[in-house]
N, C-alpha and C positions, 0 to 999 in steps of 0.2 A: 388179618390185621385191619383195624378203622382206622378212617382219614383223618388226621388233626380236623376239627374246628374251628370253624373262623370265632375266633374271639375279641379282639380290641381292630376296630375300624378310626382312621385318619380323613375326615372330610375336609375338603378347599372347596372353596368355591360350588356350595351346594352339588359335589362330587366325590365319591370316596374314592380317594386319593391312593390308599394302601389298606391292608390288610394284615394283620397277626395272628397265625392258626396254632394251633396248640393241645396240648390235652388237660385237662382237668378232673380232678376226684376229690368230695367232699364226701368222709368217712366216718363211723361210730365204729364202737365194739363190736357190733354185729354184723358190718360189711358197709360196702357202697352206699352214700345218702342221696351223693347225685351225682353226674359226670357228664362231662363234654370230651369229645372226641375220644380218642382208644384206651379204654383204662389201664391195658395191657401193655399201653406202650414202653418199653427198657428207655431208662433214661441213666445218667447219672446226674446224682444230687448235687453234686459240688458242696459249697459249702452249706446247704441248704440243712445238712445231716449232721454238724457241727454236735449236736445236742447227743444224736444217738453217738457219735465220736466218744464224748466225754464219759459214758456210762460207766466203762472199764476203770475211768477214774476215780467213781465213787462206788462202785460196787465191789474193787479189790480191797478197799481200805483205806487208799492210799491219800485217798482225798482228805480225810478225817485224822488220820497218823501226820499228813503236816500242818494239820491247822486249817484248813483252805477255808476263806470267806465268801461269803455271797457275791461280791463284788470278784473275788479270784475263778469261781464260777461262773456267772456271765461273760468273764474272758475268756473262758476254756470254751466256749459256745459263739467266739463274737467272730465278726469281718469287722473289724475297725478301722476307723480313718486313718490310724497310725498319730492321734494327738496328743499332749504332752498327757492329757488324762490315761491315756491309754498307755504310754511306753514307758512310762515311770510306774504303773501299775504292776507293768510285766518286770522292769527292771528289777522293783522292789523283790517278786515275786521269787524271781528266779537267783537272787543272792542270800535271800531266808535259807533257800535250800541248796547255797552252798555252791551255784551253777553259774555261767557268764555266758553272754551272748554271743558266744564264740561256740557255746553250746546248741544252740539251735541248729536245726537243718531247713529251717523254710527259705534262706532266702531275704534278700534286701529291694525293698522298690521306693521311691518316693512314695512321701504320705498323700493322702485324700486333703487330707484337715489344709484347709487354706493358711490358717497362722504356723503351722510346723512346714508344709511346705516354701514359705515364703520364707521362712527362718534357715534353713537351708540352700535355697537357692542363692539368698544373701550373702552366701558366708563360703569360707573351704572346705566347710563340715559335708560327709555324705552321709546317704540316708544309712540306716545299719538295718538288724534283723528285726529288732524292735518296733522299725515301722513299718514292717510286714501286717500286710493286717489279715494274720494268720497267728501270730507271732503268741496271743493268750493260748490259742488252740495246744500248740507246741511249748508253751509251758505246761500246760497239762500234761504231755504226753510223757515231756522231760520227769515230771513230778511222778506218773507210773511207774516210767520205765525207773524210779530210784526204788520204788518200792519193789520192782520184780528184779533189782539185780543184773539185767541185762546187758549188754552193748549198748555202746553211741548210737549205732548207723537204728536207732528207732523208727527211719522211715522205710525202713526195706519189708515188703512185704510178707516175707517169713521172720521178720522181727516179733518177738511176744506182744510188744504193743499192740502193732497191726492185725498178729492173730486173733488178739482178745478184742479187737475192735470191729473185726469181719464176722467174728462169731454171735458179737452183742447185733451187730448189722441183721445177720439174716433171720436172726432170733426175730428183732422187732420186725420186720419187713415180712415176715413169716414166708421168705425166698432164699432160694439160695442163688445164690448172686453169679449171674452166667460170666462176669469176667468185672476186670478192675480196667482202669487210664488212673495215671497220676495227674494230680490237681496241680495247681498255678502254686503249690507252697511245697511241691516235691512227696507229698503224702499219698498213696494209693486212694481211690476212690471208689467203691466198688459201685456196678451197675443194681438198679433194681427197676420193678415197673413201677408207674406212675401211681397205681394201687397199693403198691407195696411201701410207694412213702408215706400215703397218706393212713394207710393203715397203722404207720409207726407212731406216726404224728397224735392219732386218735388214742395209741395204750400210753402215750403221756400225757392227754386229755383225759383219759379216764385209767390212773396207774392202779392197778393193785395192791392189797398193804403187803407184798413181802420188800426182800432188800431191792429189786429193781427196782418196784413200783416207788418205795423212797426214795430213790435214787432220781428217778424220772422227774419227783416231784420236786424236789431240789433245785434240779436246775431248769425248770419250767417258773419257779419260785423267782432264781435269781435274776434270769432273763428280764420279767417282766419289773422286778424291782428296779431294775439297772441299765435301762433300754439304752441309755447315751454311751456305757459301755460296752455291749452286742455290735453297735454301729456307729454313730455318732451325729452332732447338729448336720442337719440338714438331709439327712439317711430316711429311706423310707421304711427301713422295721424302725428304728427309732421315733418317728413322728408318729409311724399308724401307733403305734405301744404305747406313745404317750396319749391318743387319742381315744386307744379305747380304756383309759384309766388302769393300766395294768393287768386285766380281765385276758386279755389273749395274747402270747409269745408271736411272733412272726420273725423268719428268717429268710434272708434270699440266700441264691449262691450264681455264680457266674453262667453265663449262657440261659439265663431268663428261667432260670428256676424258683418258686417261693413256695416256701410252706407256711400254718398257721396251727395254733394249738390253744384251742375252745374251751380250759376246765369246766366252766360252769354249763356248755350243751354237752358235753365230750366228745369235741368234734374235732378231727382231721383232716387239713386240707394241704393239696400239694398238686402245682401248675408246672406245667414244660410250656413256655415259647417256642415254638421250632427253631423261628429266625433268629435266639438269641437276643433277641432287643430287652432291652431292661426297662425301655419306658412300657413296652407293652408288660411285662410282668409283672410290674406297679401296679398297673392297672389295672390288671387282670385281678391280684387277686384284692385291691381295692373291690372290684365290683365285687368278688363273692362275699365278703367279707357285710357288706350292704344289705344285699342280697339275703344274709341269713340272719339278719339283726345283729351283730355282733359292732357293725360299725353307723356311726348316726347319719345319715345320706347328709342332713346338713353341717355334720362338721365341717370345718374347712379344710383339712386334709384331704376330704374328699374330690376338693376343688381343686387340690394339688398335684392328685394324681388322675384323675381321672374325666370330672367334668368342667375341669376350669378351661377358658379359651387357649387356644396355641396363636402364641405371641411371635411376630419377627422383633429384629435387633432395634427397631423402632419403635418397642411398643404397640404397633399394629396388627391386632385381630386376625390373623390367616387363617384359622379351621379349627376344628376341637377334634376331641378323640371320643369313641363311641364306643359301647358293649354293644359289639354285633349282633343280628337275632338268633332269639335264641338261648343265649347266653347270659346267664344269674339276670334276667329280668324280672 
């Protein structure tokens, strides 16, 4: 096994203050394009894999038997802020087909979104399942599991949901998945290596004409059409999507995971933080993203995540963040 990579460096005071080691692999059809640290490394994707989650949804049928829109597709794929765009989406979603948010299994946390959190705090009202920002993912699931006939409990993992999801899982990852942990929204998550995501990422980058590969392209489709619902203002798939004018999907997932999807190189990309930090996973795969042309080094997104100054509560310049050597320069 290789070492993580030092990948996103912290300078103060003309000193590198900190370090984020990590692994990275930027993938085609035909294997590996480049990598930093262990490509082999087992990770789990968290919600980085949200897209491969959803395939089961569109390749049993189910997705097209209830109508589902482009816009109800980037929720089956999103981490949302939990904003009124977002849970009236799912609300709607999930009473078309007859279901109530007593039906969900993920789960209630306060929203991201500043104006529905402050709406909340203000009030006796608590948060519900809706402003899970899992809560589209689990409409979809809800939406399968109508079409297989199934039980409630859809998040247990010999559930048919979860079957058809582990199976579409190892399919695209081309692994077989050495074990599961359940995610922050109660859904298993199975493990794969860092290769294995990126390889996934890269057969929706470059899908095939049968029913996966439409399927794939579907919701690589809707993602990019609908970035503010994936994530939401202020989010970084959301801003990088909006910057690269729609041309590349980007998703994070919890514990400094991100991946990215190239249609027009057919490339695959998918970063592990070790330490979990989310500012370095921005970063990280801002830089690659730089790195391969995909993103304009002078957008200002780029400034955002990557080479803009690190500001104290004053507005005073304390240090910037750096792609270590080495790494997508």
């Amino acid at each position: 096994m290789m070492a993580p990579a030092d990948l996103i460096e912290l300078w103060r005071g003309g000193m590198r203050e900190s370090v984020h080691q990590g692994h990275a692999v930027v993938a085609d059809a035909r294997g590996i394009v480049a990598a930093w640290g262990d490509p082999g490394a087992v990770i789990f994707p968290r919600s980085s894999c949200k897209m491969i989650q959803a395939l089961p949804l569109l390749e049993s049928g189910a997705a097209d038997a209830a109508g589902l829109t482009a816009e109800q597709l980037a929720l089956s794929c999103a981490s949302h802020n939990g904003a009124a765009i977002h849970t009236s989406r799912v609300a709607n979603w999930l009473a078309a087909r007859g279901l109530a948010e007593s039906d969900l299994r993920c789960g209630a946390h306060m929203p991201a979104d500043k104006d529905e959190n402050k709406r909340l705090t203000c009030s006796d009202e608590s948060p519900c399942q809706l402003h899970n920002n899992c809560s589209g993912k689990h409409a979809g699931f809800l939406t399968l599991n109508q079409h297989l006939r199934a039980g409630p409990e859809y998040i247990e993992v010999d559930h048919p949901v979860q079957t058809a999801i582990k199976s579409a899982f190892e399919d695209v990852t081309g692994e077989t998945s050495p074990g599961y942990g359940i995610d922050g929204c109660s859904a298993p998550n199975h493990a794969c290596t860092v290769t294995g995501l990126a390889r996934a990422m890269a057969a929706f980058a470059a899908p095939q004409g049968d029913s996966r590969g439409r399927a794939m392209e579907r919701l690589v489709q809707a993602m990019c059409a609908f970035p503010e619902l994936v994530a939401g203002e202020g989010r970084a798939c959301t801003n990088l999507m909006r910057a690269m004018g729609g041309r590349v999907a980007v998703k994070t997932g919890a514990e400094a995971v991100f991946v990215a999807i190239a249609p027009d190189r057919g490339l695959g990309i998918a970063l592990k933080i070790m330490d979990g930090g989310t500012r370095a996973s921005e970063a990280a795969i801002t830089a690659i993203l730089v790195h391969l042309g995909l993103l304009d080094a002078d957008h200002p997104v780029v400034a955002t995540y990557l080479t803009g100054p690190q500001k104290n509560w004053r507005g005073i310049v304390t240090g910037e963040l750096r792609r270590a050597p080495g790494f997508a320069g």
